[in-house]
C-alpha positions as CSV (number, residue, x, y, z in Angstrom):
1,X,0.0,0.0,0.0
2,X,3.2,2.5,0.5
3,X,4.5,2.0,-2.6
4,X,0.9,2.2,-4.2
5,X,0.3,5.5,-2.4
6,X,3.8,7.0,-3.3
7,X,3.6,5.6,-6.9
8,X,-0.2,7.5,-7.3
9,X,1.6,10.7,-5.7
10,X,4.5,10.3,-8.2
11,X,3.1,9.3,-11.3
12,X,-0.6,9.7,-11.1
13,X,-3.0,7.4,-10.8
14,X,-3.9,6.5,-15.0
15,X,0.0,6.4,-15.4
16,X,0.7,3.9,-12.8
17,X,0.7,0.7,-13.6
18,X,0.7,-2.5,-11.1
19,X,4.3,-3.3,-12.4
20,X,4.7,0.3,-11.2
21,X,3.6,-0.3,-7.5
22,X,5.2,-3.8,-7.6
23,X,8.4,-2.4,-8.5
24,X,8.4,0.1,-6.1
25,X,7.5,-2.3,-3.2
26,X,10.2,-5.2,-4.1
27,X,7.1,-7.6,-4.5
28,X,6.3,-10.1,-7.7
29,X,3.5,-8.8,-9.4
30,X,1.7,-11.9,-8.1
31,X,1.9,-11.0,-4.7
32,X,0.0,-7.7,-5.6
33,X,-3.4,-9.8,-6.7
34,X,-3.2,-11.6,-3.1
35,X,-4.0,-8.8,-1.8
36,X,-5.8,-6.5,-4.3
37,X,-8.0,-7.6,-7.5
38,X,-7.3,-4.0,-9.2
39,X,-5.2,-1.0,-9.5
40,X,-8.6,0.8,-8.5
41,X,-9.2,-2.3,-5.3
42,X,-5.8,-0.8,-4.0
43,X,-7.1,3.1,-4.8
44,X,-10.3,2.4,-2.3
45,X,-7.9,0.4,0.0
46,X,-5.9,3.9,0.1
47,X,-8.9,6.1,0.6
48,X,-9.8,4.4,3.4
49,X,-6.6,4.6,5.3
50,X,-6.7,7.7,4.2
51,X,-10.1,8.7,6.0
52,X,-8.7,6.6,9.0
53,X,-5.3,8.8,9.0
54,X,-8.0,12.1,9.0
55,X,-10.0,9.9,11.8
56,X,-6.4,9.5,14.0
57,X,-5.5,13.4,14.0
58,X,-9.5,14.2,14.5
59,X,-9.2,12.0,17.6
60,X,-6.1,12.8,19.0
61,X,-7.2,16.6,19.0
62,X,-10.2,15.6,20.5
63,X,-8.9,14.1,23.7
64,X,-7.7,17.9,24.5
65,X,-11.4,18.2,25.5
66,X,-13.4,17.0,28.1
67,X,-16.2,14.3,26.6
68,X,-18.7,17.1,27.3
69,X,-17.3,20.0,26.0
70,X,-19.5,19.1,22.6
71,X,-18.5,22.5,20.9
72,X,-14.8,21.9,21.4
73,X,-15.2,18.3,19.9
74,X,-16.6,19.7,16.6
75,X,-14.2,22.2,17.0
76,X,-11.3,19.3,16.9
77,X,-13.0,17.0,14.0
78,X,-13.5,20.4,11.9
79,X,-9.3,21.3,13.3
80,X,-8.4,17.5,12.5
81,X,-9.7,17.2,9.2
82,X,-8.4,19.9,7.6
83,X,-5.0,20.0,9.1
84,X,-4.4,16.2,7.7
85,X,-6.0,17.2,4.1
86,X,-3.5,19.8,4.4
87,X,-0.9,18.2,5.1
88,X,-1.5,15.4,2.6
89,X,-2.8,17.3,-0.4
90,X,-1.2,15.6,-3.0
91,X,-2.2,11.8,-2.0
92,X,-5.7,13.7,-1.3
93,X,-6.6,15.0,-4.8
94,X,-4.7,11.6,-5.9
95,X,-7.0,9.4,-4.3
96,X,-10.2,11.5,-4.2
97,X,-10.1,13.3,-7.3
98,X,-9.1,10.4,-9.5
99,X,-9.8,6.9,-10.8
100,X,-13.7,5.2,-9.8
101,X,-15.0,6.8,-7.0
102,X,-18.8,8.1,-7.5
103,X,-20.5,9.2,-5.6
104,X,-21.0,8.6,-2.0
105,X,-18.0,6.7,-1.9
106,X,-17.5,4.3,0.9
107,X,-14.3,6.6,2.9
108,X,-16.3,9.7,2.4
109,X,-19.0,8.3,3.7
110,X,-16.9,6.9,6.5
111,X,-16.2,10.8,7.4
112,X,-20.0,11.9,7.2
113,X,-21.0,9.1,9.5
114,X,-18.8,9.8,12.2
115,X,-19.9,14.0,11.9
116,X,-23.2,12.9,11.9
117,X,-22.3,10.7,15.0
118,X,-20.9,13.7,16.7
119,X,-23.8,16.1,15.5
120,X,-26.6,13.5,16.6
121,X,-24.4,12.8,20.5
122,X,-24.7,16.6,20.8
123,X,-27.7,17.1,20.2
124,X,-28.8,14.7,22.5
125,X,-26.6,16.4,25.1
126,X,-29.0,19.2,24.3
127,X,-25.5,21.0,23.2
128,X,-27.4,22.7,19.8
129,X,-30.5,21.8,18.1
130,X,-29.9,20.3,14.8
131,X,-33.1,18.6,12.4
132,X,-31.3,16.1,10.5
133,X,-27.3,15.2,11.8
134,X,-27.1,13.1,9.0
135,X,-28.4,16.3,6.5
136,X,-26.3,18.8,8.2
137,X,-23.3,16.6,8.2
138,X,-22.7,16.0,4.1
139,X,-23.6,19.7,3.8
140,X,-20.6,20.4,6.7
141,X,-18.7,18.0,5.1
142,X,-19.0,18.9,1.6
143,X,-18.6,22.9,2.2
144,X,-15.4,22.0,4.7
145,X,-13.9,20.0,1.6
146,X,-14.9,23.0,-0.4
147,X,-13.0,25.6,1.7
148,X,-9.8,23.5,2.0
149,X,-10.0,23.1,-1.5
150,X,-9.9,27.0,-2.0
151,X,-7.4,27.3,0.5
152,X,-5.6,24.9,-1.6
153,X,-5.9,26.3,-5.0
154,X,-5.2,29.9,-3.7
155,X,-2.1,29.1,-1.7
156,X,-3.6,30.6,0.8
157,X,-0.8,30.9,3.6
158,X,-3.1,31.7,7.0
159,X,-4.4,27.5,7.6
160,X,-5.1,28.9,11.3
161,X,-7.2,32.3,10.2
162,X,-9.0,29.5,7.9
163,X,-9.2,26.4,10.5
164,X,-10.6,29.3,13.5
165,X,-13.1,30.4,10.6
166,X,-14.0,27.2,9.7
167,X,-14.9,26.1,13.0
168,X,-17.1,29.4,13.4
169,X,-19.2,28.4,10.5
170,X,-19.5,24.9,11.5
171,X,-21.0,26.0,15.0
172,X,-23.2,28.8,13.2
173,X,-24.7,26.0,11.4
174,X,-25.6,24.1,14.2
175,X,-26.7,26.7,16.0
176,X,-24.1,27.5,18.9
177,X,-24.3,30.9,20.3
178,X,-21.9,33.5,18.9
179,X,-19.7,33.5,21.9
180,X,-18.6,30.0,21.2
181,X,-16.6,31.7,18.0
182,X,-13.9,32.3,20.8
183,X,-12.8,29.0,20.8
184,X,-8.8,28.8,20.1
185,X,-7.2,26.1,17.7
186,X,-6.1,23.1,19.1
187,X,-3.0,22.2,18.2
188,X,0.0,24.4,16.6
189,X,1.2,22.4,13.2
């Protein structure tokens, strides 16, 4: 999967071939089609490790918070998500942005479950009102995507003007009281 990821990175994913990753890796081509039917098998296998890498940094950000501190947990999934898209742009747009996906691909969905998780937990809580988590969590999702995207294609410098804004909008949308805009990143990159 290493060499599979760097290969994609390197090359691109139409341009790589599975003598390509085999290659890379030190591994018969054989071996490859143990693990993985396709070039695009190993492409999903990537996304998801991808979405678990993004779930990892969300996670460790969020243990910075007491469990009831809901706003401060959405502010570390919104903090945790775009910080690793950022810092894995390239094998993002590689494996995103390329090759079979469709939509409501199984690692994005992966990402909107667990927001939707959060969203539902906190509104249980009685920490905001939301109608539909699972509504309210593509339309977070998609939008944050959006914004790093931006970010992204503008070279915009200021990732913790845009992270602190980000998680504004994502508490405006669930309804948290202005004053919860205060809240400071959580971790220095």
């Amino acid at each position: 999967m290493d060499a599979g990821e760097r290969t994609f990175v390197q090359q691109g994913f139409a341009a790589t071939t599975i003598e390509d990753i085999t290659h890379k890796a030190g591994v018969a081509k054989g071996t490859f089609y143990l693990y993985f039917d396709s070039k695009e098998a190993l492409l999903a296998a990537l996304r998801d490790r991808f979405i678990e890498g993004s779930r990892g940094r969300i996670e460790a950000l969020a243990t910075r918070v007491p469990a009831t501190d809901w706003a401060g947990r959405l502010d570390a999934w919104v903090e945790g998500g775009i910080r690793y898209y950022l810092d894995h742009v390239k094998l993002h747009d590689v494996l995103f942005h390329t090759g079979q996906q469709g939509h409501g691909s199984k690692a994005q969905n992966a990402a909107v479950l667990e927001l939707a998780e959060l969203i539902r937990a906190g509104s249980a809580a009685r920490a905001w009102r939301v109608e539909s988590s699972e509504l309210v969590s593509v339309f977070l999702f998609y939008a944050l995507h959006g914004m790093v995207d931006h970010i992204v294609g503008n070279r915009r410098s200021d990732h913790e003007a845009a992270i602190r804004l980000s998680q504004r909008i994502v508490r405006n949308a669930i309804g948290l009281p202005p004053q919860a805009g205060s809240r400071r990143v959580l971790s220095r990159s």
